[in-house]
N, C-alpha and C positions, 0 to 999 in steps of 0.2 A: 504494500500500500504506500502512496505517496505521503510524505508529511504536508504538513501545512508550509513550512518552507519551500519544501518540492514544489507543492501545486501552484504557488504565487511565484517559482520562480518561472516553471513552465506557462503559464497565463502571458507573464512579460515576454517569456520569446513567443507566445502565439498574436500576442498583439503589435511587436513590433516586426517580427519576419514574418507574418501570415502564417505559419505552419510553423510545426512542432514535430521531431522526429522520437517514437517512443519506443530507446529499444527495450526486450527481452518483458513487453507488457503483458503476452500470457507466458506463463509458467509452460514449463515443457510439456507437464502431463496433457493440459488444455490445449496446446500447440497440437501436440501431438491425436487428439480426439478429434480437431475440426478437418487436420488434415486428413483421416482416415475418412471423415463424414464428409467430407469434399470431394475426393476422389472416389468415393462410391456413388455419388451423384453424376459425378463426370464422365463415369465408365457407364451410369445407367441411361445415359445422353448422347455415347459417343460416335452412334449411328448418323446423329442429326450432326453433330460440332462437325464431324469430316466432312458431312457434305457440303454443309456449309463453307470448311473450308477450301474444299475444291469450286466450291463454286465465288469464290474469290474473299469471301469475308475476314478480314482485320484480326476478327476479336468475335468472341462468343458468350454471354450471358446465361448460364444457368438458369432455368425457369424456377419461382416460389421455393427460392433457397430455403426460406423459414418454416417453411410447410418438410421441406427434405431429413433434417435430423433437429430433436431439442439443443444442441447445443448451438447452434444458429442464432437463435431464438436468446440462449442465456448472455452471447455476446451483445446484445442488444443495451443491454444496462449493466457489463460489467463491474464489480464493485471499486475494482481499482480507478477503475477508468472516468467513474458516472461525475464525480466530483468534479472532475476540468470541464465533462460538457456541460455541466449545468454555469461552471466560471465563464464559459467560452458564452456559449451562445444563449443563457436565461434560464431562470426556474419554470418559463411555459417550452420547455426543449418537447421535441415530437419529434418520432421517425418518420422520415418523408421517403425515403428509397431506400431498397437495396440491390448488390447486385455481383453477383458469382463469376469472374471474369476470368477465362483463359485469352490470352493475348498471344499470338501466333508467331511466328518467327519472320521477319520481314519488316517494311517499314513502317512507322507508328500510324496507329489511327485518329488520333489526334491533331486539330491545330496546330500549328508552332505556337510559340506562348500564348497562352489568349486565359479570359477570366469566365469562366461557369455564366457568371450571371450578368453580362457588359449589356446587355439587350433588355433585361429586367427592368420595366418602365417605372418609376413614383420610386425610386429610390433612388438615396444619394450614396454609392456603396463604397465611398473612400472615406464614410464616417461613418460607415453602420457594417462592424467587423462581424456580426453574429447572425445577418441574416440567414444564411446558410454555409452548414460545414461539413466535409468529407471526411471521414475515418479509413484509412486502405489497411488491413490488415493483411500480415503475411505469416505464412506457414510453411514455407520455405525460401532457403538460403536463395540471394539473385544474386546473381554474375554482374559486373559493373556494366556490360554491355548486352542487359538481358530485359531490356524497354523497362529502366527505371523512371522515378519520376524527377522531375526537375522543376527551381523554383528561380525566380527572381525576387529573393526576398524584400520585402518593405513596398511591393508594388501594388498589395490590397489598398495602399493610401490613394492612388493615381484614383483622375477621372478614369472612365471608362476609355476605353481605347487611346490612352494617351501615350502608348509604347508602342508604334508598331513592329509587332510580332513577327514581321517577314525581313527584318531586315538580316539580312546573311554574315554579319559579325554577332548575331545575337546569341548563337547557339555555343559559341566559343567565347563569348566575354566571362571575365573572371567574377562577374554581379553574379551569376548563375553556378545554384546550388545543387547538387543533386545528391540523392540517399541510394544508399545502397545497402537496401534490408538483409535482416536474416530475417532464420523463422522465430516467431513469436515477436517480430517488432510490429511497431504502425507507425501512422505517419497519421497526424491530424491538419487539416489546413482551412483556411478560411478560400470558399471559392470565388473570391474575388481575384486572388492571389495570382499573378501570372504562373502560369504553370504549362506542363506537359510530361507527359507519357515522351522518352527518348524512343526510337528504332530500336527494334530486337534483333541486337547484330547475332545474335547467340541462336543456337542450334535446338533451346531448349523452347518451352510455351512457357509466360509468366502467367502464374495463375497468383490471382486476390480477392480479397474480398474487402466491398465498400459500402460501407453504410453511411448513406446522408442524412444529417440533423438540420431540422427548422424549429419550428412555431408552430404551437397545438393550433394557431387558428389559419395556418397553411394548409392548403390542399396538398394531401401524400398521395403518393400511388399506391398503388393495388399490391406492389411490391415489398409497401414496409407494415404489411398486416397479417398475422399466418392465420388461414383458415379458419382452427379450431381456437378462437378468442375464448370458449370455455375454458379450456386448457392454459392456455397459456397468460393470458387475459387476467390473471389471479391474486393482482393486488392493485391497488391506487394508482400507485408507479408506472406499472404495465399499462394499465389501462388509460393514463394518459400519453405515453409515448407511444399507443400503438393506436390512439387520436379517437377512443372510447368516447362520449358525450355523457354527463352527468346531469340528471337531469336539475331546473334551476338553478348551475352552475353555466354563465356566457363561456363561449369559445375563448374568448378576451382575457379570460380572469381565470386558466387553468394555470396552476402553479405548484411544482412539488413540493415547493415550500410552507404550503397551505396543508396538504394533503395528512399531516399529522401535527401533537403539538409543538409548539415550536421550541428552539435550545434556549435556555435558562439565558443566553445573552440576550436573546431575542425579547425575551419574556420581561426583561427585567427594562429592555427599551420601551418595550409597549407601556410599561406602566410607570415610566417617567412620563412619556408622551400623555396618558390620560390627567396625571398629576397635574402636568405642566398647562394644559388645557382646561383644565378644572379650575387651577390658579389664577390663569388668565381672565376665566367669565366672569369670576366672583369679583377682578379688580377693575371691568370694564363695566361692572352694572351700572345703570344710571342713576344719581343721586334719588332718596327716598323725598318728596314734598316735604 
């Protein structure tokens, strides 16, 4: 688990690089479970990915990963983890996507550096770092030349499109970062963040797995909800990140911070604040005739 130190030190690199590189975040044994529930997915798929890949496709997505094995599902709100998304991006965090990704050998499917969201209209996204954010977890070792990702860190500040992305000193300037996972790291990033997926100069498929965070009152896809919500669905928590509705609770005012009572610092602010407002009316009343 992270300390308190830890987590506000990782906060400041997520806020001033866009991204966060986290390595060795599952434990091996859990490293070692998704991987196995990964590639039993992959092998029950592998009919459709070749064909696809022969018929020229990039990259291949896993169908209703969360529906595939419970451990899916428990990366959802890991306990180490849960504490930075809720620092990162709000105590109304909700799963918006997921998405089970082999990436083929050849060259990237991705833009050259570009931002997730540069097109996302009513938003000013070089001051709002939390609208949405990406999780890539990996479960295996990647080769430096095996379509890593790559960042230009501090670029989540830019307007939108204020870096053009195609310029052919970009991919070589020394501004640009890129991670080179093992298994059990992630990489958290704000998508605003210029980013890309490198060429898979490598012989191998990079396979990850991503899960995107927003806002309970964002529309998610069909991707970040697993079927059986009885199942799974089985506490407060869940049922807001996987975008449950309560009833006479607004979409507006879901908050896990609400969702039990609060820590005794909390506690003890609320009841300055009533004090303090109680103090205040009785010294504002209007003289008595």
């Amino acid at each position: 688990m992270y300390s308190s130190n830890d987590l506000l030190d990782l906060k400041l690199q997520f806020d001033t690089q866009g991204f966060v590189h986290l390595p060795g975040l599952l434990e091996p044994a859990l490293t070692h479970r998704v991987r196995r529930a990964f590639n039993a997915v992959r092998d029950a798929h592998s009919a459709a990915t070749a064909q696809a890949r022969r018929q020229g496709a990039r990259f291949v997505d896993l169908p209703a990963i969360l529906d595939a094995d419970p451990v899916f599902v428990d990366l959802v709100d890991l306990p180490v983890l849960l504490p930075l998304l809720r620092m990162t991006i709000g105590e109304d965090i909700a799963l918006s996507e997921t998405s089970a990704r082999l990436f083929f050998p050849g060259p990237t499917f991705t833009s050259p550096f570009h931002s997730d969201v540069a097109r996302v209209l009513g938003v000013n996204h070089a001051h709002t770092p939390n609208l949405l954010v990406k999780l890539h977890i990996f479960f295996e070792d990647l080769a430096p030349d095996q379509g890593c990702l790559a960042f230009i860190p501090g670029s989540q500040h830019f307007p939108p499109m204020h870096v053009d992305p195609h310029r052919p000193t970009l991919a070589r300037s020394s501004a640009v970062q890129r991670i080179v996972p093992r298994a059990g790291d992630a990489v958290l990033f704000n998508t605003h963040v210029l980013h890309m997926a490198e060429d898979n100069r490598s012989a191998e498929i990079r396979t990850s797995l991503i899960y995107t965070y927003g806002h309970f009152w964002m529309k998610s896809s069909a991707s970040a909800v697993p079927s059986d919500l009885a199942r799974f669905a089985n506490s407060p928590q869940r049922q807001q990140l996987f975008g449950v509705d309560l009833p006479g609770v607004s979409h507006f005012s879901r908050r896990l911070d609400t969702l039990g009572p609060p820590p005794p610092l909390k506690q003890l602010q609320r009841l300055g604040e009533r004090v303090a407002h109680r103090f205040l009316s009785l010294n504002t009343l209007p003289p008595r005739a």
